[in-house]
N, C-alpha and C positions, 0 to 999 in steps of 0.2 A: 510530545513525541509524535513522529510523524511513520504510519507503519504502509507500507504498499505491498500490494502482491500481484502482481502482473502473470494473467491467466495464456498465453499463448495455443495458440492453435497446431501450429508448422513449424514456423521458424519463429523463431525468439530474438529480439531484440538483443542486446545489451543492458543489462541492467542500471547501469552507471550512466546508460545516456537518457533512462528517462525519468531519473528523481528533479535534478534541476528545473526542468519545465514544470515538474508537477510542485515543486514549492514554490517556485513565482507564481503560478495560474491560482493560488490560492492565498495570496497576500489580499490583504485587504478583508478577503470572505472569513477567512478563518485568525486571521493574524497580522500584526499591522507592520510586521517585516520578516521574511523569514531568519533573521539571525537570531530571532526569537528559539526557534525549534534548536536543543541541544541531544534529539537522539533522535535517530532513523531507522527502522528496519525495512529494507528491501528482500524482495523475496520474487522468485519467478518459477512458477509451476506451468507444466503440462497442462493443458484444456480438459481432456480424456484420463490424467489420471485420477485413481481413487480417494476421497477427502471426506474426511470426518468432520459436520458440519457442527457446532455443541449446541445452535440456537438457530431459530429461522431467523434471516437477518437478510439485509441486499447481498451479501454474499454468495445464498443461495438461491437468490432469483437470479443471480449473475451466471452460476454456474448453470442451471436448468437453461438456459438461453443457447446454451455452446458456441456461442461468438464469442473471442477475445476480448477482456476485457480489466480494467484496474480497480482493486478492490484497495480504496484510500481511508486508511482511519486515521484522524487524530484525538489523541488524550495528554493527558497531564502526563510529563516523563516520571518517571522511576526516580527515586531517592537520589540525589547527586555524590553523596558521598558514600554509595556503597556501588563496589563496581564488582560484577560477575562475569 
């Protein structure tokens, strides 16, 4: 499972135009093809809104920075046969 959250400053992108580049740019490093990855969550937040952080983690050195920026996790997807 491949999760992103794209931190925008001003104006915000599209969200749908930047998962594609960000699964090829990580073929190979994280996976040896993306058709591997069978769940995504995309996500696109404010820079300046308020976030409840549960761990120090690069998320939160991302956020103290306040430049835009993509906060990319990958893990093992969720149970395949149970869908919510």
């Amino acid at each position: 499972m491949v999760r992103v959250i794209y931190f925008y400053d001003e104006v915000a992108v599209d969200i749908d135009n930047i998962v594609k580049p960000i699964l090829d740019a990580i073929i190979g490093l994280v996976y040896i093809d993306d058709n591997q990855v069978t769940d995504i969550i995309v996500r696109k937040r404010n820079l300046f809104g308020n976030f409840k952080v549960k761990s120090l983690t690069l998320l939160e050195k991302g956020l103290k920075r306040r430049n835009e920026f993509l906060y990319i996790s990958v893990t093992a997807a969720p149970n395949q046969e149970t869908l919510t």
